[in-house]
C-alpha positions in Angstrom: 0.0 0.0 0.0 2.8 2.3 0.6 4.6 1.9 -2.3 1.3 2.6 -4.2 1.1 5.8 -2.1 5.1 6.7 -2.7 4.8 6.3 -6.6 1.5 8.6 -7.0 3.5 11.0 -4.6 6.3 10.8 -7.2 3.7 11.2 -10.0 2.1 14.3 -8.9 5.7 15.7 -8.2 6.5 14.7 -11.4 3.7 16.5 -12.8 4.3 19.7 -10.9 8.0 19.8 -12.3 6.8 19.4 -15.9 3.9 22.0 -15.4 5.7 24.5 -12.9 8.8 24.5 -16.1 6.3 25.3 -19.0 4.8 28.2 -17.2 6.2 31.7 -18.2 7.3 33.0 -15.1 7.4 36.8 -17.4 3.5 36.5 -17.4 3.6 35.8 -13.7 5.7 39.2 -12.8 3.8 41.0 -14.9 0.3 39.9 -13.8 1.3 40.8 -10.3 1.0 37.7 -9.1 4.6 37.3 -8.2 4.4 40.1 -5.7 1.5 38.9 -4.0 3.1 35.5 -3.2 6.0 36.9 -2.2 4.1 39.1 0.4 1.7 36.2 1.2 5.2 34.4 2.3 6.0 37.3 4.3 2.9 37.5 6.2 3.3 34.1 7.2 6.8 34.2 7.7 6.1 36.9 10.4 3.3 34.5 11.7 5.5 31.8 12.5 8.2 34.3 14.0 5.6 35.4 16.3 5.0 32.4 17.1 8.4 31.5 18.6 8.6 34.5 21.0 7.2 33.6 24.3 3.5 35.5 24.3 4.5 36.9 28.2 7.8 38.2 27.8 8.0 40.6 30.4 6.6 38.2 32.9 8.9 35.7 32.1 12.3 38.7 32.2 10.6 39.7 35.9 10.6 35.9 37.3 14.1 35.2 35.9 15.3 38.4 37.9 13.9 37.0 41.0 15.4 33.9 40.4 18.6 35.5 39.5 18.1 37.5 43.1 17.3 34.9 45.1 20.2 32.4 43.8 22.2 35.4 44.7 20.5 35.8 48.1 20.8 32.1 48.8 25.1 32.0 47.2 25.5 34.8 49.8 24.0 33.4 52.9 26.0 29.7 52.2 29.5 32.4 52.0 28.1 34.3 55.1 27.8 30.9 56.6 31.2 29.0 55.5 33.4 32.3 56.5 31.6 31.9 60.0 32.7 28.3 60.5 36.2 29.0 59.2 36.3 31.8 61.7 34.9 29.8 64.8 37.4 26.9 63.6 40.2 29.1 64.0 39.2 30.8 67.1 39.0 27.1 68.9 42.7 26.1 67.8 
C-alpha cells in the first residue's frame, strides 16, 4: 500500500515539475501575481516568527530576575555561613 502511495506522490511531483517548467514566469511578474506571493510568504513568515517569542515576555524577564536574586541571596548566605565556620574553627585552635 505504501509503495502505491510513494509512486502517486512521485507522479504528482513529477507532474508539478513538468507544469511548474512550462509556465512563463514573465507573465507571472507581470500579472502581479509574483508580488502577492512573495508578500503572502512574508505575512506568514512573520506569523511563525511570532509564534516562537514567548506571548509573556515581560513576565517571564521579571521571574528570571527574582530567580537570578534569590540564587544570589541564597550564594550569599552559604558564603556568610562557610566564612563563619572557618572563623569559629580558628578561634577554637
Amino acid at each position: 500500500m505504501n509503495d502505491i502511495a510513494n509512486s502517486m506522490g512521485i507522479l504528482r511531483a513529477s507532474h508539478a515539475l513538468v507544469e511548474s517548467s512550462e509556465t512563463p514566469v514573465e507573465g507571472l511578474f507581470d500579472m502581479g501575481k509574483m508580488q502577492t506571493m512573495t508578500e503572502s510568504v512574508d505575512d506568514i513568515t512573520k506569523k511563525i516568527q511570532s509564534l516562537v517569542e514567548p506571548k509573556y515576555r515581560k513576565e517571564h524577564e521579571v521571574y528570571l530576575e527574582k530567580v537570578k536574586d534569590d540564587q544570589k541571596k541564597y550564594v550569599d548566605a552559604c558564603r556568610e555561613q562557610a566564612i563563619n565556620k572557618m572563623r569559629s574553627m580558628a578561634a577554637n585552635r
